[in-house]
C-alpha positions as CSV (number, residue, x, y, z in Angstrom):
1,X,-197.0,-3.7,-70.5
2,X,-199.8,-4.6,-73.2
3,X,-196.3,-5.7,-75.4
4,X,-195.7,-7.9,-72.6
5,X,-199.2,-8.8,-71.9
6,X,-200.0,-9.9,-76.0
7,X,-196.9,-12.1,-75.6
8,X,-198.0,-14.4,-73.3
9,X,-201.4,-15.1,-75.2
10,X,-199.5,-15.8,-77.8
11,X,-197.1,-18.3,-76.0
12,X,-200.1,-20.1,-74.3
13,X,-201.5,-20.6,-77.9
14,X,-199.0,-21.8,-79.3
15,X,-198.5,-24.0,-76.0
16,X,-201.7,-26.1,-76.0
17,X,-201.7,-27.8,-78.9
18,X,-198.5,-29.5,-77.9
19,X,-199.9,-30.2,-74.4
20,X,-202.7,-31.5,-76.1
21,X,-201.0,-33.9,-78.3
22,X,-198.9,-35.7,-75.1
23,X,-202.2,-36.1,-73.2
24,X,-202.7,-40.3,-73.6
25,X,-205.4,-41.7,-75.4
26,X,-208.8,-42.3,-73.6
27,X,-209.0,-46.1,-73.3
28,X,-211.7,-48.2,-75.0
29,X,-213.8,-50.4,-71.8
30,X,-215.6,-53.1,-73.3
31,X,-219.5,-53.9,-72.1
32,X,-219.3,-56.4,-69.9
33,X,-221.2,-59.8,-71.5
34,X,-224.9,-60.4,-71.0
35,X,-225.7,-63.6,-69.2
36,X,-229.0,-65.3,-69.4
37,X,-231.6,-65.2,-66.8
38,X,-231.5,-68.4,-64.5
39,X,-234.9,-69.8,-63.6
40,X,-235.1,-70.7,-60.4
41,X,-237.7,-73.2,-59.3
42,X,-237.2,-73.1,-55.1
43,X,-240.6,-71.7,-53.6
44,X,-244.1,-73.1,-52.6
45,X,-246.1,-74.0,-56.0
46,X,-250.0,-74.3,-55.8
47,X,-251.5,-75.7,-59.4
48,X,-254.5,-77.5,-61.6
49,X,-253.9,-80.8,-63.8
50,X,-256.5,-83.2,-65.9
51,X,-255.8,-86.3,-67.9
52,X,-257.4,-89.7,-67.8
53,X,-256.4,-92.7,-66.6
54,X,-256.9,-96.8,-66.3
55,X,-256.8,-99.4,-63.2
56,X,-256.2,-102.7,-64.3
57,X,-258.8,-104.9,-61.6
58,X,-259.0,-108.5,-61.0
59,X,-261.6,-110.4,-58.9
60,X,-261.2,-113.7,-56.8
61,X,-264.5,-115.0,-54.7
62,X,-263.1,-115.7,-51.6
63,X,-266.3,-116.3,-49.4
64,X,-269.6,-116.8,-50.6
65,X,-272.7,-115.8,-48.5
66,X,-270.4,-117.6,-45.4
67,X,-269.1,-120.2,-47.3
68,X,-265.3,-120.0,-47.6
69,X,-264.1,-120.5,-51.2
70,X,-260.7,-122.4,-51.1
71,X,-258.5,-122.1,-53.1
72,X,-260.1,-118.7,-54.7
73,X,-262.2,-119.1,-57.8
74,X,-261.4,-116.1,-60.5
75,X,-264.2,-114.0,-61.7
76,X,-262.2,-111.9,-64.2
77,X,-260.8,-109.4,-64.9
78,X,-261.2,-105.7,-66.6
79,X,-259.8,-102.1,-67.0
80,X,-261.6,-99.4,-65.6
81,X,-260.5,-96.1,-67.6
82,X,-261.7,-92.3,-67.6
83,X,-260.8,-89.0,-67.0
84,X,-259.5,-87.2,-63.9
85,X,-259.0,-83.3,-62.7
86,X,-257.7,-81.9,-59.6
87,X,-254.8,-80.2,-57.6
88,X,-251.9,-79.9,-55.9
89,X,-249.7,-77.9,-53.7
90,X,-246.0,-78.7,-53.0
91,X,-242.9,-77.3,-52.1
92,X,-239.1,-77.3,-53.9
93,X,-235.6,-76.1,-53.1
94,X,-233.2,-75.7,-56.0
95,X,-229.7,-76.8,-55.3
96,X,-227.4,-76.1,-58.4
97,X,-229.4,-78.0,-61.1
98,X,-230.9,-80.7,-58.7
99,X,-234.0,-79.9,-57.7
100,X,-235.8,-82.0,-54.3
101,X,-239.5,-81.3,-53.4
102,X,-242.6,-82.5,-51.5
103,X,-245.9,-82.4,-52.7
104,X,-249.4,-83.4,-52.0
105,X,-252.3,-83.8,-54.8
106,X,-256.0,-84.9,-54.8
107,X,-258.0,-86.0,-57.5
108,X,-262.0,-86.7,-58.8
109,X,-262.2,-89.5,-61.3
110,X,-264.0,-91.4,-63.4
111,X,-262.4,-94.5,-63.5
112,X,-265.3,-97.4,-64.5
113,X,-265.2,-101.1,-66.3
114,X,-266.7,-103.9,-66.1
115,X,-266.3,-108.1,-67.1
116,X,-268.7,-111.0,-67.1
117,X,-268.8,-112.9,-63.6
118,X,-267.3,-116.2,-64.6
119,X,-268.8,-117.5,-61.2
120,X,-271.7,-116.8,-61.1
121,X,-274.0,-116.8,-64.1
122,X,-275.9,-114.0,-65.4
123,X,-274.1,-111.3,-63.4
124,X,-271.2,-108.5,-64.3
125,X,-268.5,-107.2,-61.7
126,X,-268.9,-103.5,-62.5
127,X,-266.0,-101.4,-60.5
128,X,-265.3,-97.4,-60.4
129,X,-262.7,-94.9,-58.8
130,X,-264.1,-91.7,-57.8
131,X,-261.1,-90.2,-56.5
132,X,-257.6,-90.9,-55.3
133,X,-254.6,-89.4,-54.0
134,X,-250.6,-88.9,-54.0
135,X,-248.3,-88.3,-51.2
136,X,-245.1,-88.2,-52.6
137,X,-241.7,-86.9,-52.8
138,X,-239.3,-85.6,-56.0
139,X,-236.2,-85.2,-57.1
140,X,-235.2,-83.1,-60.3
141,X,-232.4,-82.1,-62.7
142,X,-232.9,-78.7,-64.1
143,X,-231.5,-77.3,-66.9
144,X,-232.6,-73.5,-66.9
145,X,-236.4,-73.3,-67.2
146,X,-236.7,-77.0,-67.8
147,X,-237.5,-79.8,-65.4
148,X,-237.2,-83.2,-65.4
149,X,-237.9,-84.7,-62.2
150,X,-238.9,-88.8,-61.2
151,X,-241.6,-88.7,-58.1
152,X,-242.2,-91.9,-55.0
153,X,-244.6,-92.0,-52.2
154,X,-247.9,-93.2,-51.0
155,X,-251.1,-93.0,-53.0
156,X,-254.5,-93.6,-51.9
157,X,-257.9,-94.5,-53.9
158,X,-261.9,-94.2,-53.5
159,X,-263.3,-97.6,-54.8
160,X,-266.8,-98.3,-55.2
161,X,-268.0,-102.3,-56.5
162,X,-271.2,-103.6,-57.8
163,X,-272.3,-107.1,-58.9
164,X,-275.2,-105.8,-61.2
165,X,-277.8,-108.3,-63.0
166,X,-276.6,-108.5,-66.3
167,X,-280.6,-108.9,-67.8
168,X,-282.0,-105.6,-65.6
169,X,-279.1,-103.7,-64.8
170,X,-280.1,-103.6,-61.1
171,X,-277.5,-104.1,-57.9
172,X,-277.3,-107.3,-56.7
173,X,-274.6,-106.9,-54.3
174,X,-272.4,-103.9,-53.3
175,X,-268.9,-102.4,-52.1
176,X,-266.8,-99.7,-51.4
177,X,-263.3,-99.3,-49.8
178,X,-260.6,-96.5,-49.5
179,X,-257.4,-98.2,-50.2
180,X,-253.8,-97.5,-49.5
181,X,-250.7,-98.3,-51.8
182,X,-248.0,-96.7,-53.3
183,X,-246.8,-94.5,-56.2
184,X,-244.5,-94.1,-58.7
185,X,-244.3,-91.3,-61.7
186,X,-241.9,-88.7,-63.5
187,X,-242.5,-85.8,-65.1
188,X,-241.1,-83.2,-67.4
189,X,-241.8,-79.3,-66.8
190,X,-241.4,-76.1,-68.6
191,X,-241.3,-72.7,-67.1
192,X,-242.3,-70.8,-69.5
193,X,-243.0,-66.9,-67.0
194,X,-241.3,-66.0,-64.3
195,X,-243.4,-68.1,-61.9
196,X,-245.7,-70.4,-64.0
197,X,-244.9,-73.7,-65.3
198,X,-246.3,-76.2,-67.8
199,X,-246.0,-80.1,-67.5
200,X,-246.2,-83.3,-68.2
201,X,-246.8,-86.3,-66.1
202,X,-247.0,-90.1,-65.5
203,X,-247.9,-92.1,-62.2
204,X,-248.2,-95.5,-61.5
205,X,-249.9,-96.6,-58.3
206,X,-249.2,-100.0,-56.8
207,X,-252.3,-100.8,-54.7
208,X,-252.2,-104.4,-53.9
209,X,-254.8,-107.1,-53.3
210,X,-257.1,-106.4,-50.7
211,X,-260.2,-108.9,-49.1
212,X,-263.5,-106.8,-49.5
213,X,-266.7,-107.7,-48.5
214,X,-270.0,-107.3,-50.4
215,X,-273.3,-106.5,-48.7
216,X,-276.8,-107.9,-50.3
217,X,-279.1,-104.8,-51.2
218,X,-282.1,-106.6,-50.6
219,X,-283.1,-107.5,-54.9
220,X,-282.3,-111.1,-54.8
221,X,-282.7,-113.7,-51.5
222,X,-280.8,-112.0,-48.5
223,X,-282.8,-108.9,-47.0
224,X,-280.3,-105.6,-47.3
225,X,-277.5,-105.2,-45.6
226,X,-276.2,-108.9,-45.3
227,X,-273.2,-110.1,-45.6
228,X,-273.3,-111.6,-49.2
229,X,-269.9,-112.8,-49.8
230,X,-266.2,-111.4,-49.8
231,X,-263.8,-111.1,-53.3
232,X,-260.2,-110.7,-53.4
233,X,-259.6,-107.2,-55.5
234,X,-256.2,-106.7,-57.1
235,X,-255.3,-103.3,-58.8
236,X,-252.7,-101.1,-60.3
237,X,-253.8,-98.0,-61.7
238,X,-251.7,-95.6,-64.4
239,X,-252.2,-92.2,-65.1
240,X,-251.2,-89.3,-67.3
241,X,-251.7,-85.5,-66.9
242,X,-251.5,-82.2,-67.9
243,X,-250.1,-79.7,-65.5
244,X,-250.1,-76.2,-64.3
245,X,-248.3,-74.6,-61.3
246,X,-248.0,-71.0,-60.0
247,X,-244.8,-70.5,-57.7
248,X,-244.1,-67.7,-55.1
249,X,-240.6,-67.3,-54.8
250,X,-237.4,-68.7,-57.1
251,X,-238.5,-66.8,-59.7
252,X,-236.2,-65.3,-62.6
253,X,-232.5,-64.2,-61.8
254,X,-231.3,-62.1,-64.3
255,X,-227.7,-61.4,-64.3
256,X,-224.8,-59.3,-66.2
């Protein structure tokens, strides 16, 4: 029995290297690639911008103290440039590499100038904007974490006016209006964390000729308040600014 029992160790030993050596070889599974994280820029974005900016103005005397000026008589023109800050809050959806949004921004500014009245001697037009507005809609090509998109909509600005002696600085006549138009702009931006952005931006906002009327405030001849005269106002404004957004949702999409 233990003869019989020692064989079969044996025979098993000698066995399993053989088995051993017909047993295929393990095969070799490659990782799968790595593939880059897509930036995704759907989601509601709320963010900060500043820049500066110029509205080209020209004034026509149209009516003057009742009289009716016919045709218009020009009394010049000027840029009114300065800075800007403010906000904005807007909305995209990401479709492939097309990109559509809405968005809403308001601004404070410091847009002032001024020209020589070449009507009326002795006297400046002096004009400023202290704010302004965009309504607009976009439309975007992305390529990964950069966004180049072209923007249209309405645009509204804060005007103020004053014909100001030119000898004492004082108001001879005043103005203000809040004036509708439209916009134009494009814009190139950088995601550069998962949910903020950096960007670039320029807007140009059509905003027409409008009649505005001036009021005395009481310096020179009529008492305060009187109807002093009414000048045609054309303007156009451009601006440029720096941007910042933070986005909830879209966010990063890694993938392997």
């Amino acid at each position: 029995m233990k003869q019989v029992l020692l064989g079969t160790v044996a025979l098993i030993a000698l066995a399993a290297p053989a088995a051993a050596a017909d047993l295929a070889a393990r095969p070799y599974t490659k990782a799968p690639p790595m593939v880059p994280p897509i930036y995704d820029w759907s989601g509601l974005y709320l963010g900060l911008n500043g820049g500066g900016g110029s509205a080209h103005k020209c004034l026509d005397v149209v009516n003057a103290g009742g009289v009716v000026v016919a045709p218009p008589l020009a009394m010049g023109c000027h840029d009114a440039t300065g800075g800007t800050a403010g906000g904005q809050i807007g909305y995209r959806w990401q479709t492939a590499n097309w990109v559509f949004g809405v968005e809403a921004q308001g601004n404070w500014a410091d847009f002032k100038g001024s020209n020589i009245n070449l009507v009326f001697a002795g006297v400046q037009d002096e004009t400023k904007i202290d704010a302004f507005g965009l309504f607009t809609g976009q439309v975007g090509y992305a390529w990964n974490n950069v966004l180049l998109y072209v923007k249209g909509g309405a645009a509204v600005v804060r005007d103020k006016y004053r014909i100001a002696d030119v000898a004492t600085g004082l108001t001879i006549n005043d103005a203000n209006e809040t004036r509708w138009g439209g916009a134009v702009g494009a814009g190139l931006e950088f995601g550069f964390a998962p949910n903020w952005s950096v960007g670039v931006e320029y807007d140009h906002l059509f905003m027409g000729h409008r009649d505005v009327d001036f009021f005395s405030t009481g310096i020179v001849g009529a008492p305060a308040g009187a109807f002093a005269g009414t000048a045609r106002i054309g303007q156009d404004v451009d601006i440029g600014l720096v941007r910042v957004n933070y986005r909830w949702g879209g966010a990063v999409a890694a993938k392997y």
